[in-house]
KEVEXMAR-217863 format. One record per atom (N, C-alpha, C): residue in one letter; x, y, z. Coordinates in steps of 0.2 Angstrom, whole numbers, padded with zeros to 4 digits, always signed. Layout:
<pts>
AXYZ...
</pts>
This chain:
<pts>
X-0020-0077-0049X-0023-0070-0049X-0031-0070-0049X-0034-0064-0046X-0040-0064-0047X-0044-0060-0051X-0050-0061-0053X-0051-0056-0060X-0055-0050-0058X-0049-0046-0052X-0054-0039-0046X-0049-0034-0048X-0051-0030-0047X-0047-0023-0046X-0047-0022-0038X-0041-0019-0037X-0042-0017-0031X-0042-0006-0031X-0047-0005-0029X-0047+0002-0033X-0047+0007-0023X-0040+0011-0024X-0040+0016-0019X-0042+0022-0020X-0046+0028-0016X-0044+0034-0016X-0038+0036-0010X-0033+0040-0010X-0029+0043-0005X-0027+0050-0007X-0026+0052-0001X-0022+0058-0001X-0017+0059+0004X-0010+0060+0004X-0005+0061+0008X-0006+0054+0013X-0005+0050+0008X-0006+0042+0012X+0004+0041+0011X+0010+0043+0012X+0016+0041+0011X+0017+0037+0016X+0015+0036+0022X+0015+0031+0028X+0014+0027+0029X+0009+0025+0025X+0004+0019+0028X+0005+0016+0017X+0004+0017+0013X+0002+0016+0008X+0005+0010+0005X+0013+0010+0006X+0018+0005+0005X+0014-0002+0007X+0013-0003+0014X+0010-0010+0015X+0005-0010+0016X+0001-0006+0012X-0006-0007+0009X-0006-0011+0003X-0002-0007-0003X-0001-0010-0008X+0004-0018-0008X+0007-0016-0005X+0010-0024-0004X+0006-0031-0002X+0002-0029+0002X-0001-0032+0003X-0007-0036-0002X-0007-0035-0006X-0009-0037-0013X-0007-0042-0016X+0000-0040-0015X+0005-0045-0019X+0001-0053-0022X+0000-0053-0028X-0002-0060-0030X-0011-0059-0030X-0012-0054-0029X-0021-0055-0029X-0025-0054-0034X-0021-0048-0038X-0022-0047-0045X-0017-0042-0048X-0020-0041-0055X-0015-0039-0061X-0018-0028-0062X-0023-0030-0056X-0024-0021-0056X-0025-0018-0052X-0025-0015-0048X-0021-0010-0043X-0022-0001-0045X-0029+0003-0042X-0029+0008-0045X-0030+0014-0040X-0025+0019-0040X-0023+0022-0034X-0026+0027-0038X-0032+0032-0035X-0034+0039-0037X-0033+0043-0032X-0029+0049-0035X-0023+0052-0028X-0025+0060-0028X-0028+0062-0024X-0031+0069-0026X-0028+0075-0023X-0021+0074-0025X-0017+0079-0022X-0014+0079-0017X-0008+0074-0015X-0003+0073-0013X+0000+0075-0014X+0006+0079-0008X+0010+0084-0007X+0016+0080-0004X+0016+0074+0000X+0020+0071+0002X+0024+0066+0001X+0024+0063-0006X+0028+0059-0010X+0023+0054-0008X+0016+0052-0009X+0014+0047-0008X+0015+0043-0018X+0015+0049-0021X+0015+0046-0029X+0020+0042-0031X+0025+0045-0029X+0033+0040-0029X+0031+0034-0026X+0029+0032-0020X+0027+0025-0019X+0023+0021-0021X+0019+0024-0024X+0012+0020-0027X+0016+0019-0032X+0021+0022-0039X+0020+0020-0045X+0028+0014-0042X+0030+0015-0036X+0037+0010-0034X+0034+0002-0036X+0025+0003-0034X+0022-0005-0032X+0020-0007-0039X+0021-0002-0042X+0018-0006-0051X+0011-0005-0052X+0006+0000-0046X+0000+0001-0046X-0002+0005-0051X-0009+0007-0053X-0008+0013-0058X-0012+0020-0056X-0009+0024-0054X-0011+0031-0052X-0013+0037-0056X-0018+0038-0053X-0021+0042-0057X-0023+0049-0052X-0022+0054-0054X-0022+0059-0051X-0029+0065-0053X-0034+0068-0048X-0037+0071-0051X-0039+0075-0044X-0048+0079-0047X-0050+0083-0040X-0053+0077-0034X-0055+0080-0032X-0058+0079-0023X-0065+0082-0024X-0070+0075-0024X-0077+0079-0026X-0082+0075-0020X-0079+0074-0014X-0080+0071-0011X-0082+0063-0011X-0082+0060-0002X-0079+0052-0004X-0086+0048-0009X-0091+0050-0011X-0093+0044-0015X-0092+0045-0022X-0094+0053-0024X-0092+0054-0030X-0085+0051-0031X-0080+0054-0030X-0074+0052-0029X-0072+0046-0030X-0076+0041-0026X-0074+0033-0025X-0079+0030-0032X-0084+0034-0033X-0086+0030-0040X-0082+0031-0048X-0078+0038-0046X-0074+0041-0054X-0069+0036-0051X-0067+0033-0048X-0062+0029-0047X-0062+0023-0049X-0069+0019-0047X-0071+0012-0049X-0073+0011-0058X-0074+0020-0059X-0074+0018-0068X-0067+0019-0072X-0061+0018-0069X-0054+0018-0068X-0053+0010-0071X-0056+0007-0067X-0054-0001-0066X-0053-0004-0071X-0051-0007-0071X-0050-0016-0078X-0054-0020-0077X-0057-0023-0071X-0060-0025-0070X-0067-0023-0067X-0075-0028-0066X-0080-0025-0066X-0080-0025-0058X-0076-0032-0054X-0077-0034-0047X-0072-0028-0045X-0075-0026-0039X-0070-0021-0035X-0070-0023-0029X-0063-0020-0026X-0061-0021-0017X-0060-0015-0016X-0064-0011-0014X-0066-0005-0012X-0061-0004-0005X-0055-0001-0006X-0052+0001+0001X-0048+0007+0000X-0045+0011+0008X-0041+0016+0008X-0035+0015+0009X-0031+0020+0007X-0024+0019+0009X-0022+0016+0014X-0025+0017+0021X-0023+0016+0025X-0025+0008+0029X-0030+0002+0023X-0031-0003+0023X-0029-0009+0022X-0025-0014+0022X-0021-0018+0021X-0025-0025+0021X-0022-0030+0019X-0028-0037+0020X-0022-0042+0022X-0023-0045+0027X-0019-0051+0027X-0019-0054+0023X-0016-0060+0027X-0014-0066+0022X-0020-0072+0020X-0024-0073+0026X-0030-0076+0026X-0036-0074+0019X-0036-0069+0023X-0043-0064+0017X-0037-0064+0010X-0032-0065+0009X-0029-0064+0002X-0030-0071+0000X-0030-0076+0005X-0031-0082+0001X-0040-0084+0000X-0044-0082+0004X-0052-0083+0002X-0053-0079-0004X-0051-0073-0005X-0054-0068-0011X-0049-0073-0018X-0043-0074-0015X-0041-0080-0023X-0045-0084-0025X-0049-0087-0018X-0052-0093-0019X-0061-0090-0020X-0061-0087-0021X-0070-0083-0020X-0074-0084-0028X-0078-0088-0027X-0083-0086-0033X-0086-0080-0034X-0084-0075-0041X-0084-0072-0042X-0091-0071-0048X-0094-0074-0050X-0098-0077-0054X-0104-0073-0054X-0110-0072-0047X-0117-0072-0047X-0114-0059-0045X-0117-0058-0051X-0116-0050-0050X-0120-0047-0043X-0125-0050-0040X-0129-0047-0037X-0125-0050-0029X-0121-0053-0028X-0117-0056-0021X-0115-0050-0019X-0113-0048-0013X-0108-0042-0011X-0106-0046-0006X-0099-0044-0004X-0095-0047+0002X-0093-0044+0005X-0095-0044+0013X-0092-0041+0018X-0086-0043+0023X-0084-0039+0021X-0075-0040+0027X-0074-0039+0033X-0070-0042+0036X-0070-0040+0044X-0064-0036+0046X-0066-0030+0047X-0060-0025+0050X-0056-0028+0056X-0049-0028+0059X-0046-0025+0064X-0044-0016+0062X-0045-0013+0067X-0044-0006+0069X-0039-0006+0074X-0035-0003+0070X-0030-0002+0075X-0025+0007+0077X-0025+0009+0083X-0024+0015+0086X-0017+0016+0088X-0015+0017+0084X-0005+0017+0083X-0004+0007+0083X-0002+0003+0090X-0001-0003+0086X-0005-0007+0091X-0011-0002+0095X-0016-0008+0098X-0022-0007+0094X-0023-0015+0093X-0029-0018+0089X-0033-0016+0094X-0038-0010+0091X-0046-0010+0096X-0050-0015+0095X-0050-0020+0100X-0056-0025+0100X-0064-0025+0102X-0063-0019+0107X-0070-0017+0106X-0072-0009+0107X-0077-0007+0108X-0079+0000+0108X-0083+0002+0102X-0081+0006+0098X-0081+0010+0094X-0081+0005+0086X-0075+0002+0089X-0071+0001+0081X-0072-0009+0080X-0075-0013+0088X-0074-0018+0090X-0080-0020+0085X-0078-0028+0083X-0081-0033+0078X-0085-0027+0072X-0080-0023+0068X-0082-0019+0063X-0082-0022+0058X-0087-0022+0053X-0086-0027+0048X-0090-0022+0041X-0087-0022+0036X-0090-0015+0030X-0091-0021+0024X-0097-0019+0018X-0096-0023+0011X-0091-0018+0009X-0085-0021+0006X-0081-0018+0000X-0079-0023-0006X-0083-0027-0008X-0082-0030-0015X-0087-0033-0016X-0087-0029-0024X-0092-0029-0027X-0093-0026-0033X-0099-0029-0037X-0098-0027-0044X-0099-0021-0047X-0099-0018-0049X-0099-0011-0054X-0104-0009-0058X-0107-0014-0059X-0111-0016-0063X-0118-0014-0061X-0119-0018-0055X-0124-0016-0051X-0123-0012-0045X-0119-0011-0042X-0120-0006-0036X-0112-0002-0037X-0115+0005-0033X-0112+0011-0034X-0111+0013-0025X-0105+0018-0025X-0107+0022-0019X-0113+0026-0020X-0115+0031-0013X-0118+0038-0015X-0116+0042-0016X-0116+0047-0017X-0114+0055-0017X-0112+0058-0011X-0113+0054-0005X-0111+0059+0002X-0105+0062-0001X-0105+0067+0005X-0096+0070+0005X-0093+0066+0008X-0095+0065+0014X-0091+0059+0019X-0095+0052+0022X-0095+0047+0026X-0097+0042+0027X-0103+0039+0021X-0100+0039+0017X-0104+0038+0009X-0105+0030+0011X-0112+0029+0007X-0113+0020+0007X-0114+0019+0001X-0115+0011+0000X-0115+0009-0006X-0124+0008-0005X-0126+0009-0014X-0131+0008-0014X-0134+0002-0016X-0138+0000-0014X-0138-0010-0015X-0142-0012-0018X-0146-0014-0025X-0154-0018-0026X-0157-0022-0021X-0162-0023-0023X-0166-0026-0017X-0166-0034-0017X-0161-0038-0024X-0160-0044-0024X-0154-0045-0020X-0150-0041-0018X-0142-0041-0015X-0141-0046-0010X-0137-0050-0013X-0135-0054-0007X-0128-0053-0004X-0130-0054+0002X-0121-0052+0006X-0118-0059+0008X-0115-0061+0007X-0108-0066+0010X-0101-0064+0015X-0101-0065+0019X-0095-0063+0021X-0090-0068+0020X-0082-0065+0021X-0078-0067+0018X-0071-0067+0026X-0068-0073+0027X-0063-0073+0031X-0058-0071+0031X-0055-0070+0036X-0048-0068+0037X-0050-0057+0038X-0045-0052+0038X-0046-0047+0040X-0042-0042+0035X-0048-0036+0036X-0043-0029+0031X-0040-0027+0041X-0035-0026+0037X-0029-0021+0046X-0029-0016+0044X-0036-0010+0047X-0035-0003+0045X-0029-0001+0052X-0025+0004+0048X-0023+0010+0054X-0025+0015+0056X-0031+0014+0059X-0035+0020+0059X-0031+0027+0062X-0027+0026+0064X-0024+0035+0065X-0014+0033+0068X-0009+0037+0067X-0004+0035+0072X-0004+0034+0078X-0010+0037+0081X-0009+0041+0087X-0014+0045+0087X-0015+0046+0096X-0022+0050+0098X-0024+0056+0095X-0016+0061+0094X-0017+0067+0092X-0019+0066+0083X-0017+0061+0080X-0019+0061+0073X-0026+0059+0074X-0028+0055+0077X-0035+0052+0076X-0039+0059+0080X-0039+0062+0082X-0042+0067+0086X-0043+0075+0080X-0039+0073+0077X-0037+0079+0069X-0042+0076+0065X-0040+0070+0066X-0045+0067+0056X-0052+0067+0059X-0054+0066+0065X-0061+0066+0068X-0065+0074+0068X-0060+0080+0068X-0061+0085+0069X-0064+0087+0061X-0060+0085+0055X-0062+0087+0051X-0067+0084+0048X-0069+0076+0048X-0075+0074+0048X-0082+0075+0053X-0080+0079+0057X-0083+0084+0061X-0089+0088+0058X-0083+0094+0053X-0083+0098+0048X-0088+0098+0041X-0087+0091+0041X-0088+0088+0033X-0095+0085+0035X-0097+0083+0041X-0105+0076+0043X-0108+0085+0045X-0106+0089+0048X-0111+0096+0048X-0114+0097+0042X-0108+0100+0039X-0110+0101+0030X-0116+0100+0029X-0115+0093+0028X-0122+0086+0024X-0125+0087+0028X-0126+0087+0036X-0132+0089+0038X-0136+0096+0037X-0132+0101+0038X-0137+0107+0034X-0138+0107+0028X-0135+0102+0023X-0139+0103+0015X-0145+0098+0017X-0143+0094+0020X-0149+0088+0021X-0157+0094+0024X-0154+0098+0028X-0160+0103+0030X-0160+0102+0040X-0156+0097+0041X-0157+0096+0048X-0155+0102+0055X-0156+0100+0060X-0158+0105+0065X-0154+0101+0070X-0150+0105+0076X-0148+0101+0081X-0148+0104+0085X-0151+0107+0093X-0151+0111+0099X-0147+0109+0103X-0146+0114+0106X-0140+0113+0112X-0141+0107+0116X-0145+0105+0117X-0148+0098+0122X-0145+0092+0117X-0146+0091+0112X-0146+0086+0107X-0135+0086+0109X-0133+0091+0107X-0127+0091+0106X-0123+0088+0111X-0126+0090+0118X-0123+0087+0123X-0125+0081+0124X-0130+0078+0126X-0136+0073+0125X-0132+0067+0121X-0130+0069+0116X-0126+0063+0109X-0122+0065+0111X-0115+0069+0114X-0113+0065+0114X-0108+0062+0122X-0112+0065+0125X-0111+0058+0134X-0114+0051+0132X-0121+0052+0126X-0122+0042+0125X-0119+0041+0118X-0112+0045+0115X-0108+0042+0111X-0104+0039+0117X-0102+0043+0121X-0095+0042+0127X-0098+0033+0130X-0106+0034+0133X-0105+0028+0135X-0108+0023+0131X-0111+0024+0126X-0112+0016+0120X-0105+0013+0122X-0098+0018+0120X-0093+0014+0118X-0087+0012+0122X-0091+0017+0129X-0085+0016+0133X-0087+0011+0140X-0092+0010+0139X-0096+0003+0145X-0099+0001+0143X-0105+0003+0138X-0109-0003+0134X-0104-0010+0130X-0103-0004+0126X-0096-0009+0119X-0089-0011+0123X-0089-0010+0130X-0084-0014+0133X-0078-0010+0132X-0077-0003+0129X-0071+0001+0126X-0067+0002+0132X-0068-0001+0139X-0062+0001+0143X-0057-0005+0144X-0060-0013+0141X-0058-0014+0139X-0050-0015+0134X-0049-0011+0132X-0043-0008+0127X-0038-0003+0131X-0040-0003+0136X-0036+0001+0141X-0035+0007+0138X-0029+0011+0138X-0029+0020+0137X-0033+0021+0131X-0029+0016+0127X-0033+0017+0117X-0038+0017+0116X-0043+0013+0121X-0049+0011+0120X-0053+0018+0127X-0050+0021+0130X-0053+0026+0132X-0054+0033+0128X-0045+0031+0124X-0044+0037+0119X-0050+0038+0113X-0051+0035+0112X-0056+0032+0104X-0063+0033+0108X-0067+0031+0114X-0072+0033+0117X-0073+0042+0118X-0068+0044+0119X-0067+0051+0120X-0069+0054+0113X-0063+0053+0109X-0061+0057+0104X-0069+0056+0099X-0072+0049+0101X-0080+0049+0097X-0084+0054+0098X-0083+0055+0106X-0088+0060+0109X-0088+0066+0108X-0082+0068+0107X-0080+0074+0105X-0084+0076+0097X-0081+0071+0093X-0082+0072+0085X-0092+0072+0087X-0095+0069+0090X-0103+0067+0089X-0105+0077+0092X-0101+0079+0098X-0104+0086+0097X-0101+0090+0095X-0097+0091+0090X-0092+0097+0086X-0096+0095+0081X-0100+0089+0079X-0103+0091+0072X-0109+0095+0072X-0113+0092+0080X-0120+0097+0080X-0117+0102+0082X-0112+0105+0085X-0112+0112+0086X-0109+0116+0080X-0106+0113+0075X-0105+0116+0069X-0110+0116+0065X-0116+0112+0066X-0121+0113+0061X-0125+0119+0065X-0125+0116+0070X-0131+0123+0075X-0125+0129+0074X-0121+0131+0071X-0117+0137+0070X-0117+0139+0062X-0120+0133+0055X-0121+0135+0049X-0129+0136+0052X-0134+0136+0055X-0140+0135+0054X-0141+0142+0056X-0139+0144+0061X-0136+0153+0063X-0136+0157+0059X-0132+0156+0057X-0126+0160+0049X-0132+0160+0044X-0138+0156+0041X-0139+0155+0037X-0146+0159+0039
</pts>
């Protein structure tokens, strides 16, 4: 066992949760599911794995993700979502991981996967996030949504082997949902930020989100899946400026 927490937030994660948490199996002695109202028996499954759930509000994902890390037993955290899983590889390098120097942080390397094709490029291709890390000195932000971790200026990064297998969505029509309402939520943050987007920008971002990902980054490569994930990016990039250029109206 390792001397880490692995600390989750989810919400109506019943499908994916199961071999999230399993996938632990042997890594450590604490496991902290913060479940912000689930409707769909995701609780029943987290307390099946022996994890320990805690339930409360939704104050978006950094706040959220920091009242979660003050949860922990321990100070090391593995920062991931329900929908996150680690092989067998990366469960054996974090056993074997010095844990010792506070100011290290380790980044992981994603596989993204879109129902059960691994996207290997485009969008989601050679994805790589820090998610472990001590508590002690680094925090998330405040965003509401694509929250980062705040870092000192001595911070070293290490990567670490083997892979987190996110599910990024079941399918095109869920991945095109979840995109919509982080849509939704990156306006938001943009009109409290104070920012501005015109019709030009709107379109502009996102024909060179469609092509970054879908002939730069090789997304045709992935064939349909990798066309669908180019698409549905492009979509999300102008539904967020057009919903901000529609709060900025209103206002």
């Amino acid at each position: 066992m390792q001397k880490l927490s692995v600390v989750i937030v989810c919400k109506n994660g019943v499908d994916v949760i199961s071999r999230t948490l399993q996938s632990f199996d042997g890594l450590t002695d604490d496991i902290v599911v913060y479940d912000s109202g689930s409707t769909d028996g995701t609780q029943q499954k987290i307390n099946q794995f022996g994890a320990r759930l805690f339930e409360g509000s939704w104050d978006g994902f950094g706040k959220t993700k920091n009242k979660a890390n003050a949860l922990a037993k321990y100070d090391w955290i593995l920062s991931l979502d329900a929908d996150e899983a680690i092989d067998e590889e990366l469960k054996e390098k974090l056993l074997n991981n010095d844990l010792q120097k506070d100011n290290i942080v380790f980044e992981l390397k994603f596989k993204n996967f879109l129902g059960n094709k691994w996207l290997r490029f485009g969008e989601w291709g050679n994805d790589r996030h820090i998610r472990l890390f001590n508590r002690k000195n680094i925090r998330w932000n405040d965003a509401e949504v694509h929250e980062t971790l705040i870092l000192p200026n001595d911070t070293v990064v290490k990567s670490v082997g083997g892979y987190v297998l996110h599910k990024t969505a079941a399918n095109e029509t869920d991945y095109e949902n979840k995109m919509r309402r982080y849509a939704q939520l990156n306006a938001e943050k943009y009109f409290m930020q104070g920012k501005k987007a015109g019709i030009f920008k709107m379109y502009a971002a996102a024909f060179f989100t469609f092509t970054k990902n879908y002939f730069f980054k090789l997304g045709f490569l992935d064939g349909k899946e990798g066309y669908a994930c180019a698409r549905i990016n492009a979509l999300y990039t102008f539904l967020k400026y057009e919903k901000l250029n529609k709060l900025n109206d209103n206002s």
